[in-house]
N, CA and C of each residue as an Amber inpcrd file, in Angstrom:
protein
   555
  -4.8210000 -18.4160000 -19.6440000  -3.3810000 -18.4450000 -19.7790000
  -2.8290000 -17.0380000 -19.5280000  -1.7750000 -16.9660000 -18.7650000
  -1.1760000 -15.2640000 -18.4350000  -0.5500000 -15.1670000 -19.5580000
  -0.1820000 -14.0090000 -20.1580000   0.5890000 -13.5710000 -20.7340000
   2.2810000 -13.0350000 -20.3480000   3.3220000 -13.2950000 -20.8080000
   4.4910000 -12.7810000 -19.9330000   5.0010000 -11.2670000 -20.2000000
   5.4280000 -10.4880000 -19.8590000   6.1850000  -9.5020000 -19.8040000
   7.2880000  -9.4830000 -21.1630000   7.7760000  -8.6860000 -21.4180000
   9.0790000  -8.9320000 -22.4610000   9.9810000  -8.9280000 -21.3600000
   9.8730000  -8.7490000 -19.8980000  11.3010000  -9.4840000 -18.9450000
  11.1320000 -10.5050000 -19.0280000  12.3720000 -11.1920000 -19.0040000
  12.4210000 -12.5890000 -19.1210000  12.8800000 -13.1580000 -18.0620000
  12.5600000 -14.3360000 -18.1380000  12.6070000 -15.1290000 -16.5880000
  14.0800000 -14.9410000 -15.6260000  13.4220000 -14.8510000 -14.7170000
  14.9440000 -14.3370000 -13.3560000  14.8320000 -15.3140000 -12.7570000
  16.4390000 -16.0630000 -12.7500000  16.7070000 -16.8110000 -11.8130000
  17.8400000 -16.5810000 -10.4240000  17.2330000 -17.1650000  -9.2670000
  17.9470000 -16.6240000  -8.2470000  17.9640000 -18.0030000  -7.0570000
  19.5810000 -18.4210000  -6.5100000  19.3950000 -18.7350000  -5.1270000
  18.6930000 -18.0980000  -4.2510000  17.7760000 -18.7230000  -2.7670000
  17.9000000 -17.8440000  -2.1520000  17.4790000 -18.7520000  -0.3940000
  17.6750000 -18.1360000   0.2200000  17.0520000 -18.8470000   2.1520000
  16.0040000 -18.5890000   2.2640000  15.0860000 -19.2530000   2.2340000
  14.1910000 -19.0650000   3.0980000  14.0050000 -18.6470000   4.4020000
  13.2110000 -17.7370000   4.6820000  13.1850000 -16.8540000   6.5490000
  11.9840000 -16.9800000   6.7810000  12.0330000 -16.7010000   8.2950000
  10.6310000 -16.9430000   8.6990000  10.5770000 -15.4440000   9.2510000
   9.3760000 -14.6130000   9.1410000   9.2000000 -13.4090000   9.3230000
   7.8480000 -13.9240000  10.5620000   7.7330000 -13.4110000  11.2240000
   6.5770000 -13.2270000  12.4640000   6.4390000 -14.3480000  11.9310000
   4.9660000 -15.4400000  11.7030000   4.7930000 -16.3250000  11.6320000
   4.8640000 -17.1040000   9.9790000   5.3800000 -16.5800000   9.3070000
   5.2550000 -16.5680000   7.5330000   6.0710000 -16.9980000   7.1020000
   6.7360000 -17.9920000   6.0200000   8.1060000 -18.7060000   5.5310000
   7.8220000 -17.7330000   4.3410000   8.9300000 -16.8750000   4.3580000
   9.1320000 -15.9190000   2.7310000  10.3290000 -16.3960000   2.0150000
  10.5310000 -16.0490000   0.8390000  12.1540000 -15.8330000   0.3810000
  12.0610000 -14.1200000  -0.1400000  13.0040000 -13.6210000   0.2800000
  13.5500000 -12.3140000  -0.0350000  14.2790000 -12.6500000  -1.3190000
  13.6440000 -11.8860000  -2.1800000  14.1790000 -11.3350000  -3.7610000
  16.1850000 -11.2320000  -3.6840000  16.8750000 -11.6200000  -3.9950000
  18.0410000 -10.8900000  -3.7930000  17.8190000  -9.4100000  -4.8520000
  18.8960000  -8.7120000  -4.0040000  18.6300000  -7.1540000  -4.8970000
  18.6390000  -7.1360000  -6.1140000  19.2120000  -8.1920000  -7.1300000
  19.8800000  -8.3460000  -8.1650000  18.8330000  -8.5910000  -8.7030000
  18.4070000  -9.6080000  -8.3240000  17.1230000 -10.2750000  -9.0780000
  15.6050000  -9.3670000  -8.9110000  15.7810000  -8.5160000  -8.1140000
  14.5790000  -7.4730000  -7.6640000  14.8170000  -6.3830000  -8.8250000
  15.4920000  -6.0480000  -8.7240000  15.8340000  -4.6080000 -10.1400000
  15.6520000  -5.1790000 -11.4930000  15.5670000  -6.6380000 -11.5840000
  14.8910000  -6.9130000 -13.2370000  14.0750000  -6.7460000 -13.0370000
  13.2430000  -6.8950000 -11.9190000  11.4890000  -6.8400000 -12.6960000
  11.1170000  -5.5340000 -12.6610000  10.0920000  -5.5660000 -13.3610000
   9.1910000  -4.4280000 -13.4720000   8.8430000  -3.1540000 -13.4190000
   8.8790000  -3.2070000 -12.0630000   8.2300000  -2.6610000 -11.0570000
   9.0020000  -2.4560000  -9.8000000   8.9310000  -1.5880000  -8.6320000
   8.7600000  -1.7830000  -7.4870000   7.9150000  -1.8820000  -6.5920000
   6.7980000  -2.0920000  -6.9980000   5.5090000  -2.2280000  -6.4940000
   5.5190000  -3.8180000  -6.8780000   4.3060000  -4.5060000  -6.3670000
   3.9180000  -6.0350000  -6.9190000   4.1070000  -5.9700000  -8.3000000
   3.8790000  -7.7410000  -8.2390000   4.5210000  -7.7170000  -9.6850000
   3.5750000  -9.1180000  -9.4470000   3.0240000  -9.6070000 -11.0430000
   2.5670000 -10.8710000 -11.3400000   3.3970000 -11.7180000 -11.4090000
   3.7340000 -12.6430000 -11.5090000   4.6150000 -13.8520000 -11.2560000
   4.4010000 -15.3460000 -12.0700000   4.7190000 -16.2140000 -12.7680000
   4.5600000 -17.4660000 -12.8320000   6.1350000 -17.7800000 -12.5790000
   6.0350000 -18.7200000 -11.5160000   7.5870000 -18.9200000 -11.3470000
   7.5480000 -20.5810000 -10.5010000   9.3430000 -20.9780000 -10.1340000
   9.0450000 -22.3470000  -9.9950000  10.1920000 -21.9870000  -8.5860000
  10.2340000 -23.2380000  -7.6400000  11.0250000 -23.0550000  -6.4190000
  11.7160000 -24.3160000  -6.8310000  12.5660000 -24.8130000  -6.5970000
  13.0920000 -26.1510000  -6.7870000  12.1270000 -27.1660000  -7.7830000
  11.7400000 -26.4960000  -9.0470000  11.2470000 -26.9960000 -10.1540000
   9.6440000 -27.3770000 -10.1470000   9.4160000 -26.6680000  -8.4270000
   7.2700000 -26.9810000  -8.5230000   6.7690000 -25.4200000  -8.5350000
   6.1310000 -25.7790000  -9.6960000   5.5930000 -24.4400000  -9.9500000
   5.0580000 -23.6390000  -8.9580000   4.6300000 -22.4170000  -9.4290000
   3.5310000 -21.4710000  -8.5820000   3.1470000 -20.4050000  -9.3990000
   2.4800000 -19.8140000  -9.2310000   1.8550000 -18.4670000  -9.8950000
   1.4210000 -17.4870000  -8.3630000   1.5400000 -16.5320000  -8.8730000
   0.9820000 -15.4510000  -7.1310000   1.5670000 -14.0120000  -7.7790000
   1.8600000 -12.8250000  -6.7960000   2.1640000 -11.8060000  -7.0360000
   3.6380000 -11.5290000  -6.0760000   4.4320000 -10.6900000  -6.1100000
   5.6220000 -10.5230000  -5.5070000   5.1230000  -9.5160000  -4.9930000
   6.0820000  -9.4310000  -3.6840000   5.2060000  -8.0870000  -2.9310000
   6.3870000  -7.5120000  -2.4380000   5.9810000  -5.8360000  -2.8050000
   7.4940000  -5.6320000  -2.3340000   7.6400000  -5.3020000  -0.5690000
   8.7690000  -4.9100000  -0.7900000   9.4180000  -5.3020000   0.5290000
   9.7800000  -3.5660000   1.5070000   9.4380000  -2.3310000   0.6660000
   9.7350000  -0.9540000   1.3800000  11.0070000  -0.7330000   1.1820000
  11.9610000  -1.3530000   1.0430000  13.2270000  -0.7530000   0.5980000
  13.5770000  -0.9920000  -0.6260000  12.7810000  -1.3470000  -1.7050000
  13.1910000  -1.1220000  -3.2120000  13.7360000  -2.5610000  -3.6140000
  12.7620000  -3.5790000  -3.0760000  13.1400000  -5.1380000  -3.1300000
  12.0010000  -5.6650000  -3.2060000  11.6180000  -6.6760000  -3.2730000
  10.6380000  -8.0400000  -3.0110000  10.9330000  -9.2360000  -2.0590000
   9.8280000  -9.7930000  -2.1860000   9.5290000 -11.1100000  -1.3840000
   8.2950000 -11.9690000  -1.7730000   8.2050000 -13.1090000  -1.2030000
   7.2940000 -13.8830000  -2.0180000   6.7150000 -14.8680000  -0.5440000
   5.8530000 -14.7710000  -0.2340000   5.4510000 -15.6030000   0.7730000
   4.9040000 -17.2220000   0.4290000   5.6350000 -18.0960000   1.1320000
   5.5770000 -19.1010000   0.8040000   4.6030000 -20.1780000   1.4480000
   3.3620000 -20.8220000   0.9180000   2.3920000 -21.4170000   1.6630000
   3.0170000 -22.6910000   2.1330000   2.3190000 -23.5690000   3.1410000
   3.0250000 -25.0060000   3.3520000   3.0050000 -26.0580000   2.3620000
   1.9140000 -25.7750000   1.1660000   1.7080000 -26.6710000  -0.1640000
   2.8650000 -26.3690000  -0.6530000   3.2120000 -25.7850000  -0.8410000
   3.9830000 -25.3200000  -1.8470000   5.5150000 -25.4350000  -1.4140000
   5.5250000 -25.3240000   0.0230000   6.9550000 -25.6580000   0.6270000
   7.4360000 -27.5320000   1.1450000   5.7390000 -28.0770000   0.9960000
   5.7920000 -28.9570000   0.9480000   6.5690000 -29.7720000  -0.2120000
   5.9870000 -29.6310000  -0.8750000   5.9920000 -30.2320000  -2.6700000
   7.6770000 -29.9380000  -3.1110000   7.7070000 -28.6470000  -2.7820000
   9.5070000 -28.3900000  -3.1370000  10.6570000 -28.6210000  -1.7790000
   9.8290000 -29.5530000  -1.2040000  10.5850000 -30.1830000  -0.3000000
  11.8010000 -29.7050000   0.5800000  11.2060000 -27.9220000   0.9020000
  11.7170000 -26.6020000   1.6060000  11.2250000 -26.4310000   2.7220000
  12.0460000 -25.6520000   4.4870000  11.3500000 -24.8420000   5.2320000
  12.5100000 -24.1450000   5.1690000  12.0700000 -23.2220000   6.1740000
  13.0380000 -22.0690000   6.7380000  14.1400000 -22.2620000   6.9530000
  15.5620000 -21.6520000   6.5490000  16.6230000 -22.3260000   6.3970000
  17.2270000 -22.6360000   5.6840000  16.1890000 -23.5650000   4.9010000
  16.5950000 -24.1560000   3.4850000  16.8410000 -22.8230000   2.1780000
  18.2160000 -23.3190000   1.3690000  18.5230000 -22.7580000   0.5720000
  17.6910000 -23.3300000  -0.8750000  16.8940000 -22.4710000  -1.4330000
  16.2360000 -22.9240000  -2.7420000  16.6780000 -22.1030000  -3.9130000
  16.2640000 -22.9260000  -5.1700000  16.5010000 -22.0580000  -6.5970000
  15.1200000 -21.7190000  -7.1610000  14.7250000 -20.3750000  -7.1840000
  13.6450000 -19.9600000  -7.9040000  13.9300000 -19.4070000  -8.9470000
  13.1830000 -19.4490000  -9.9470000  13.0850000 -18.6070000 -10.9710000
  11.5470000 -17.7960000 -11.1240000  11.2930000 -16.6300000 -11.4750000
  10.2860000 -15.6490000 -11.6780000  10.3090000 -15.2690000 -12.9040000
   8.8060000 -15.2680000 -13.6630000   8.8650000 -14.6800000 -14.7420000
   7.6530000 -13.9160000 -14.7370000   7.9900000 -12.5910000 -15.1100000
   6.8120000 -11.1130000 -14.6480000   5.8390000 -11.4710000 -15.6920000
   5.0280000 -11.0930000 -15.4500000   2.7040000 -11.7650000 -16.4140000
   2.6390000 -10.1960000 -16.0010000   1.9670000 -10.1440000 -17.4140000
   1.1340000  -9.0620000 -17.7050000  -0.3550000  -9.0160000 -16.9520000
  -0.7360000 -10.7570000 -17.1100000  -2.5320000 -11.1670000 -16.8600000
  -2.2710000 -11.5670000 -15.3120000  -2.8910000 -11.0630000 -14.3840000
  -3.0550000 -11.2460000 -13.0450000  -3.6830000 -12.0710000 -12.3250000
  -3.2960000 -12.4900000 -11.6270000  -4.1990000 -13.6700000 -10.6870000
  -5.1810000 -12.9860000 -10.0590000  -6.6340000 -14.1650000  -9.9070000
  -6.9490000 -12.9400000  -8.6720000  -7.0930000 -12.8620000  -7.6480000
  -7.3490000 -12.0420000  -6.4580000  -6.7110000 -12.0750000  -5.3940000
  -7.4240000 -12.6590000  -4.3360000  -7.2590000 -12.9300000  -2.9010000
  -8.3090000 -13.4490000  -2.0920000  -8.9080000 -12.5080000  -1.4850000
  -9.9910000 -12.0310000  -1.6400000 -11.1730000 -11.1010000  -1.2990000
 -11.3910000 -11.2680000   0.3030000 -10.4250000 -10.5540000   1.4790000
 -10.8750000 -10.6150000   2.7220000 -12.6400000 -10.8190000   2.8840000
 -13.0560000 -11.4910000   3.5570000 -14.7660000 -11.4480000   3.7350000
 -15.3130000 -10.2180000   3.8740000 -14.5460000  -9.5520000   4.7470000
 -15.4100000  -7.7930000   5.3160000 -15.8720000  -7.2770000   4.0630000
 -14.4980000  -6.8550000   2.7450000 -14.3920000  -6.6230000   1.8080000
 -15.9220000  -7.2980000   0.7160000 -15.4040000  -8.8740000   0.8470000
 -16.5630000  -9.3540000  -0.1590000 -17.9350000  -9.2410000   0.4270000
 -18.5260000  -8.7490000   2.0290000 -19.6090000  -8.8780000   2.1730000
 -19.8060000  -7.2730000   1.7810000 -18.9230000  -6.2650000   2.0480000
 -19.4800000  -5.1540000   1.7740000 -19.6690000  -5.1050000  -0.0810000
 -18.8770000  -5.6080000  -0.7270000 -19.1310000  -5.6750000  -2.1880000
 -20.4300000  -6.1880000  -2.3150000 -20.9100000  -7.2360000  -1.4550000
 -21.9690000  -7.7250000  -1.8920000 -23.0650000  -7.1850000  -1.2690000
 -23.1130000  -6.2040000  -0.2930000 -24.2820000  -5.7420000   0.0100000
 -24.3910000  -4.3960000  -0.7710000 -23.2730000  -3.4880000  -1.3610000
 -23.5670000  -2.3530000  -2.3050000 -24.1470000  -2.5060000  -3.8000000
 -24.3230000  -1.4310000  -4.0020000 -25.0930000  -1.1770000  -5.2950000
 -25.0180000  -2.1160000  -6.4650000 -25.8200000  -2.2220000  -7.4010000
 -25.1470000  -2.9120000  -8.5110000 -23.9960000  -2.6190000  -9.3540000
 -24.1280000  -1.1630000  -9.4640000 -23.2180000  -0.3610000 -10.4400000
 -21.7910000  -0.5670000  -9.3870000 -21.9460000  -0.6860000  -8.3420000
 -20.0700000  -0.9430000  -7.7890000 -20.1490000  -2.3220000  -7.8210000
 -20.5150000  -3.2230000  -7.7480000 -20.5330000  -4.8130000  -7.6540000
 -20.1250000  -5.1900000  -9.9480000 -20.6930000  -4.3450000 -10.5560000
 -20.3080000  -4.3090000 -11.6490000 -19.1410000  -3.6080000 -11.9230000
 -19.0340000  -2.2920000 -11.2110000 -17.2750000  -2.0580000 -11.4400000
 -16.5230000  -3.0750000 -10.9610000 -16.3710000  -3.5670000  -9.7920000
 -15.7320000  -4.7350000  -9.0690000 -15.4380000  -5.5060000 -10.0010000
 -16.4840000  -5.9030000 -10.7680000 -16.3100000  -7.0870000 -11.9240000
 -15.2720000  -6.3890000 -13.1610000 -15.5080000  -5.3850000 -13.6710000
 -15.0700000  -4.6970000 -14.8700000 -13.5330000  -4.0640000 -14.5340000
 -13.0080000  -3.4960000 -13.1660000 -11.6130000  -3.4190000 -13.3740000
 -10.9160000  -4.5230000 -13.0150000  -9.3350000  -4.2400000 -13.4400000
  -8.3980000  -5.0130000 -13.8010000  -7.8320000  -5.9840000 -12.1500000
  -7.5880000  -7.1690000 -12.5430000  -7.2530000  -7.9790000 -11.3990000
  -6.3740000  -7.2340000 -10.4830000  -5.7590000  -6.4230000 -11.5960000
  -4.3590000  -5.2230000 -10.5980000  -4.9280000  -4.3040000  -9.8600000
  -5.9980000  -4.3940000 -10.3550000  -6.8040000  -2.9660000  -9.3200000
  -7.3450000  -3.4270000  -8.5370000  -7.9790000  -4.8890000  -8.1960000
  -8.8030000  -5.6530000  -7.1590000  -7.7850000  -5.8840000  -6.0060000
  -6.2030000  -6.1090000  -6.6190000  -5.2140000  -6.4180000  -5.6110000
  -4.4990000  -5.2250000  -4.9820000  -5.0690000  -3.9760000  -5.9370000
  -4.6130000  -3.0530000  -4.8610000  -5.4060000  -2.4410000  -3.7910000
  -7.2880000  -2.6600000  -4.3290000  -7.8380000  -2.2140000  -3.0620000
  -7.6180000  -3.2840000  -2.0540000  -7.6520000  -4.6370000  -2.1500000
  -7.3320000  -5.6510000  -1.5940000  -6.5160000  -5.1020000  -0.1600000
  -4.9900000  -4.8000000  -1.0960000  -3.8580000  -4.5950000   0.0520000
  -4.0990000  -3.2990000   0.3950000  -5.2990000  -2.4600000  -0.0760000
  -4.9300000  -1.3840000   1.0110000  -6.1100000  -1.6690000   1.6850000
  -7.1300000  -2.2210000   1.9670000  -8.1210000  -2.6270000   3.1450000
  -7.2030000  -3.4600000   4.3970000  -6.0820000  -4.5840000   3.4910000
  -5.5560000  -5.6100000   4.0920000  -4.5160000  -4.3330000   5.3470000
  -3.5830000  -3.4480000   4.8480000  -2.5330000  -3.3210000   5.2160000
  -2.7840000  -2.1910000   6.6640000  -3.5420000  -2.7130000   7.4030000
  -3.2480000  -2.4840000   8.7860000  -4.2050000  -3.1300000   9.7740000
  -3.3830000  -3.2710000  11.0010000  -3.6420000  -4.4050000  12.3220000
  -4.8560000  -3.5680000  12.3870000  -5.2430000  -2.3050000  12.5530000
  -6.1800000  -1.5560000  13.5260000  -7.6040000  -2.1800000  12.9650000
  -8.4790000  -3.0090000  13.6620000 -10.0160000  -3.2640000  13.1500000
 -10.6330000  -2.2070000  12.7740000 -10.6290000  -0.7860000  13.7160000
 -11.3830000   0.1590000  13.4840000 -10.9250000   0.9060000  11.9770000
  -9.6200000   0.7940000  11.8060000  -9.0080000   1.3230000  10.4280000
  -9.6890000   0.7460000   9.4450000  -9.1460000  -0.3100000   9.2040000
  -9.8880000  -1.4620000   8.3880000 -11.4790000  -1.7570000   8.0840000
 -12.5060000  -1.3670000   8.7610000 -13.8060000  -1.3380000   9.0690000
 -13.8560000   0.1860000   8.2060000 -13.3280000   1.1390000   8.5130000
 -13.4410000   2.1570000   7.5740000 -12.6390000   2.0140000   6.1590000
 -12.0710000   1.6590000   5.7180000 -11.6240000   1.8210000   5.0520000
 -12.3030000   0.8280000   3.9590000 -12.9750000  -0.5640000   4.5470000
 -13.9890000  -0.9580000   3.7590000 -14.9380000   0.2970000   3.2110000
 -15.2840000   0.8000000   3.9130000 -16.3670000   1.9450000   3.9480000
 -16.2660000   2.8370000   2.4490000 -14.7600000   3.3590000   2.8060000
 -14.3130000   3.9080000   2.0710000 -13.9310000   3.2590000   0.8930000
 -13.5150000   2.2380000   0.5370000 -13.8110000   1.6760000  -0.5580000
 -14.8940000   1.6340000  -1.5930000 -15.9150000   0.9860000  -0.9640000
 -17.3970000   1.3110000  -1.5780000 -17.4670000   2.6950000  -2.0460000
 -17.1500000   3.8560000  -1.2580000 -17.8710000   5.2720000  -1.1990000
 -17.1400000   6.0220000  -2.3370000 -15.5460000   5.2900000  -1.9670000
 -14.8950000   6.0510000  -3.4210000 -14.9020000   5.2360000  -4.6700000
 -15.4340000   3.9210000  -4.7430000 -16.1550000   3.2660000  -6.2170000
 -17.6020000   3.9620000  -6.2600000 -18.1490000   4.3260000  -5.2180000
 -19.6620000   4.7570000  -5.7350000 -19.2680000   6.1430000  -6.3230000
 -18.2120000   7.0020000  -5.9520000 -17.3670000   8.2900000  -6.6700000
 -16.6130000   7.6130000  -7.8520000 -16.9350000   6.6460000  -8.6300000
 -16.2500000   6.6800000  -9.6970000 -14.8450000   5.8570000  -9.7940000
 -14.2710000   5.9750000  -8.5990000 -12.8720000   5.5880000  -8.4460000
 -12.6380000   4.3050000  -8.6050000 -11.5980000   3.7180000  -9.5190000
 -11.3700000   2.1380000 -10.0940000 -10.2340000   1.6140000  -9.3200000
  -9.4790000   2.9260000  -8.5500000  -8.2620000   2.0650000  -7.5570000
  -8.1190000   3.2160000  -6.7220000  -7.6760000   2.7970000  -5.7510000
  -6.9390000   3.8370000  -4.3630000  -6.2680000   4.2630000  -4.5510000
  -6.1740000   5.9970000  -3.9010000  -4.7660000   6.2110000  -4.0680000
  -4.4150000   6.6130000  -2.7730000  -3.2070000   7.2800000  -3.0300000
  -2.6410000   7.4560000  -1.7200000  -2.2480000   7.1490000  -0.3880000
  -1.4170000   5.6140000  -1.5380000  -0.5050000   4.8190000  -0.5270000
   0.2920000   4.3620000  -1.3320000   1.1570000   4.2380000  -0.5620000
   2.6720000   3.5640000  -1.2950000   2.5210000   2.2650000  -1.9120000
   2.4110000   2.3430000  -3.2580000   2.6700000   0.7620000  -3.9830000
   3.6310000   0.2220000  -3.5840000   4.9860000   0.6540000  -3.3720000
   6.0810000  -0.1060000  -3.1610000   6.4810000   0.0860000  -1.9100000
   5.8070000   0.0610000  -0.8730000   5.5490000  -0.6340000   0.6140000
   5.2640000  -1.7820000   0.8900000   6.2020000  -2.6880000   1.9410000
   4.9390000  -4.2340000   2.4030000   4.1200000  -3.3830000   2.9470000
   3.3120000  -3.7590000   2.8280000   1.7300000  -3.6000000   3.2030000
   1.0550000  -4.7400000   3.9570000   1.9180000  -5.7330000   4.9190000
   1.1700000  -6.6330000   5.3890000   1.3330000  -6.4010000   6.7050000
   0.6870000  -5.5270000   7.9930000   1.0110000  -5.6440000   8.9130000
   1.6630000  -6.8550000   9.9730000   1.4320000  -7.9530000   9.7670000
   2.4420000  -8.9100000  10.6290000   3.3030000  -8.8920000  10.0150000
   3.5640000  -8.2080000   8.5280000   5.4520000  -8.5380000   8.4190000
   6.0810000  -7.1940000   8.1590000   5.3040000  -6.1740000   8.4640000
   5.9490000  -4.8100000   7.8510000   5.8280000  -4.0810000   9.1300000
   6.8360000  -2.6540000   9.8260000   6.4460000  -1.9380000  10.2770000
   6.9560000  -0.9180000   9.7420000   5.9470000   0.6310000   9.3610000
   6.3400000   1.5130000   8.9240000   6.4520000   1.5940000   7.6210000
   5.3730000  -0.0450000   6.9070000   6.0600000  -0.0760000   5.1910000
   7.2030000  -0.7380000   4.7710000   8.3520000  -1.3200000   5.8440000
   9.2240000  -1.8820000   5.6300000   8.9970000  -3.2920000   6.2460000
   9.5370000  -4.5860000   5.1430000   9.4600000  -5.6980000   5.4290000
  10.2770000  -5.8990000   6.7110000  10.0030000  -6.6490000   7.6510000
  10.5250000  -7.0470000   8.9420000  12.2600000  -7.5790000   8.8160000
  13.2580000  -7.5410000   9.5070000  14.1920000  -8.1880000   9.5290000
  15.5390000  -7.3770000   8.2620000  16.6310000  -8.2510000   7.7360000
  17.1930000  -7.3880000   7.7100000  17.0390000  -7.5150000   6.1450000
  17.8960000  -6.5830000   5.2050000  17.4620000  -6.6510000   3.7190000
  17.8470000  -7.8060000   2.6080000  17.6650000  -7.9000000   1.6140000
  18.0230000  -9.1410000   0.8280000  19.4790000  -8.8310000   0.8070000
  20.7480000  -9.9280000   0.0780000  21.7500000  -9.2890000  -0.2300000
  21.9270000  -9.3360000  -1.4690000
């Protein structure tokens, strides 16, 4: 069971957009400055009354967004276009995240003692090496930076630094750190 935040649940209209190939809803600004954070944020929240749980990701200009799968746009009977009512409520306890393969084969071919840190830090820290292996197109980047992952857990290190938490970080929808298209209103 997550635990919630003492913020309390935010509710917001909002459109659904389609960014490069992805159905998101953009945070309105209003509803972005309650939470948390400007960096991700944990989430249990509902779209037209069907649940979800995931993380909010921000957006580079001091906002969020929430990428929306086809289950889920299915069920709340939404696409692109469509105007929906979400509500978000910020969790302390984190989901956890989907482990690119490169990532989980190099976890699984290193040491024990990093395959046991892996296990021992916080879901928030799995989702930030996560998005910083995830957050660029370049293979050759990415191939190192696995590398570097391992090398700075075998140095001790429980999270990355030196990158912007409150950047998108998803290369098909960000360039420069900023979510694609124009800002929430």
């Amino acid at each position: 069971m997550s635990h919630r935040t003492a913020t309390p649940p935010i509710r917001f209209d909002a459109t659904l957009d389609v960014v490069e190939k992805s159905t998101i809803v953009r945070l309105p600004k209003k509803a972005s400055k309650e939470l948390p954070s400007r960096g991700q944020v944990a989430v249990r929240g509902s779209i037209n009354g069907h649940a979800f749980h995931t993380v909010v990701e921000p957006d580079g200009n001091f906002g969020h967004w929430i990428k929306l799968d086809r289950t889920l746009q299915k069920a709340a009977a939404v696409s692109a276009g469509d105007s929906a009512t979400l509500e978000v409520e910020p969790l302390n306890d984190w989901p956890e995240p989907d482990v690119p393969k490169d990532l989980e084969a190099a976890l699984a071919a290193a040491p024990e003692e990093i395959q046991e840190m892996w296990e021992d830090i916080t879901p928030m820290a799995r989702w930030e090496w996560v998005r910083w292996v995830n957050a660029t197109a370049n293979a050759d980047t990415r191939a190192r930076r696995v590398e570097v992952t391992i090398s700075k857990m075998q140095n001790g290190k429980r999270r990355p630094c030196c990158f912007n938490l409150a950047a998108c970080t998803d290369p098909s929808l960000s360039k420069n750190g900023k979510l694609l298209g124009s800002a929430a209103p």
